[in-house]
N, C-alpha and C positions, 0 to 999 in steps of 0.2 A: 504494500500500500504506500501512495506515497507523502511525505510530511505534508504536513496542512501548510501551505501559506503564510508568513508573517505579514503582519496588519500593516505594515511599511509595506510589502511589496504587493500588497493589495490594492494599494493608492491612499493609506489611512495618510500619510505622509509621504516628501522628498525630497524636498532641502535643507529639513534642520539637521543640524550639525550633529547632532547625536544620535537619528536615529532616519533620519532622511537617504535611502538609496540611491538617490542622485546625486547625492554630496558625497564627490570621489574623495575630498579628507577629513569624510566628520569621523565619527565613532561608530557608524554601522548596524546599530543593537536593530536586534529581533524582537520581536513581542509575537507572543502563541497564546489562545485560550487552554484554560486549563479549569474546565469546569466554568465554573465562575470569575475564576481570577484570570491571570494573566501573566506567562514567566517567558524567560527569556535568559540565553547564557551569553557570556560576553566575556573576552578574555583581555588583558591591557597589556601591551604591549611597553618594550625600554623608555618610549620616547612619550607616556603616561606617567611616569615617574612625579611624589610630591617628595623634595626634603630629602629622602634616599635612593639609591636605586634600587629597593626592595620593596616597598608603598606606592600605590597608587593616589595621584593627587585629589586633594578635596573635592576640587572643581569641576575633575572629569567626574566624581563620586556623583557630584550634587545632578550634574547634565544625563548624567546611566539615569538615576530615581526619578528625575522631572519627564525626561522622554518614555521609558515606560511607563512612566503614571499617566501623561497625556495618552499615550496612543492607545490603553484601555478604556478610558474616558469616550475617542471616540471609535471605539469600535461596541461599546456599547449602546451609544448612541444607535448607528446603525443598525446592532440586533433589535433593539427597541422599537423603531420604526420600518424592520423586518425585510431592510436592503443591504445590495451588496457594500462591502467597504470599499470606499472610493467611489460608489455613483455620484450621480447631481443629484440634488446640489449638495456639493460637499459638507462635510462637516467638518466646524474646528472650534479649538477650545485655547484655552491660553491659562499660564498659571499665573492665579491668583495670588497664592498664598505656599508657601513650603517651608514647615520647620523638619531640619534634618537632626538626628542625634547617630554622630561616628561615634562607634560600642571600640573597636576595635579598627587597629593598622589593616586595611586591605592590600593584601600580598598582589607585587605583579607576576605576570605567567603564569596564574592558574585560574582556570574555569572560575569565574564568578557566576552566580545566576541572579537574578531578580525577579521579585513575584513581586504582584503589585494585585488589590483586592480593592473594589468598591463598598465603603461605607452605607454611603446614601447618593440618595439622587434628591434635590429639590428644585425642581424647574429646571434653570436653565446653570446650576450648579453641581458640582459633581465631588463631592467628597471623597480619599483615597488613602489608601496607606501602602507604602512600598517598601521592600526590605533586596537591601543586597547582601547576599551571603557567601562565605566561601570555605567547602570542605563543611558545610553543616552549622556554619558559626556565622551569626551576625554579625556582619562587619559597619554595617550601617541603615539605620532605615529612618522613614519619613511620611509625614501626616500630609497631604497636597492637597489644595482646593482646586480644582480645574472648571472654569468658567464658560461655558458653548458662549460664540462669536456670529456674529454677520459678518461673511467677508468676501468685496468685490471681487470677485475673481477675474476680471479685464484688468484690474490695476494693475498686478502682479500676479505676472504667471507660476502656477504651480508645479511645473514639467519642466 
């Protein structure tokens, strides 16, 4: 059988940098359903480095949790409204809000994963929480508000 699709390469997104397919230097991440939630492995590479060359930086940390938490946001949306990811009119969301708590140093070179679970939904707000983990251990996770948007699509192209 073969892997289900990731919600980026479905059209959820493709230019942001963290999780955008089209963006040849972002960060690349996947996102899959997983039931309810939503995971995703990702591994960081020398030139992810924060402080050592054994730690992954904050910032890449912060952009892995905000891009899977978006791209569950809108791929529920579209189960919701029971279209494909990527039809018209698109959906999109922006973060609102993200408080992160790093538990622990995330090692580079090894499998990370993130899973990222829907709280709540209220209108047109999207409540979320994401964990990045590595080897079984929390290495970081985060509370995200994600916001659904109106957004002109002749302004800027999305492809």
């Amino acid at each position: 059988m073969a892997e289900e699709l990731s919600f980026q390469d479905q059209g959820a997104t493709t230019l942001c940098y963290g999780c955008g397919p089209a963006n040849e230097q972002g960060l690349q991440i996947k996102s899959r359903w997983d039931g309810e939630d939503a995971v995703g492995t990702w591994t960081a590479e020398p030139h992810h480095c924060g402080g050592t060359r054994e730690v992954v930086n904050g910032g890449v940390i912060a952009t892995l949790l905000d891009c899977h938490s978006m791209n569950l946001a809108i791929a529920r949306a579209y189960r919701d409204e029971r279209r494909p990811i990527g039809s018209a009119p698109r959906v999109f969301f922006v973060t609102a809000n993200m408080t992160i708590n790093y538990r622990r140093p995330t090692p580079l070179g090894k499998p990370l994963e993130l899973r990222a679970s829907i709280r709540t939904v209220q209108g047109r707000k999207t409540f979320l929480t994401c964990t990045l983990s590595c080897e079984r251990q929390v290495c970081a996770e985060a509370d995200v508000l994600a916001v659904r948007i109106h957004r002109d699509e002749s302004v800027e192209p999305t492809r």
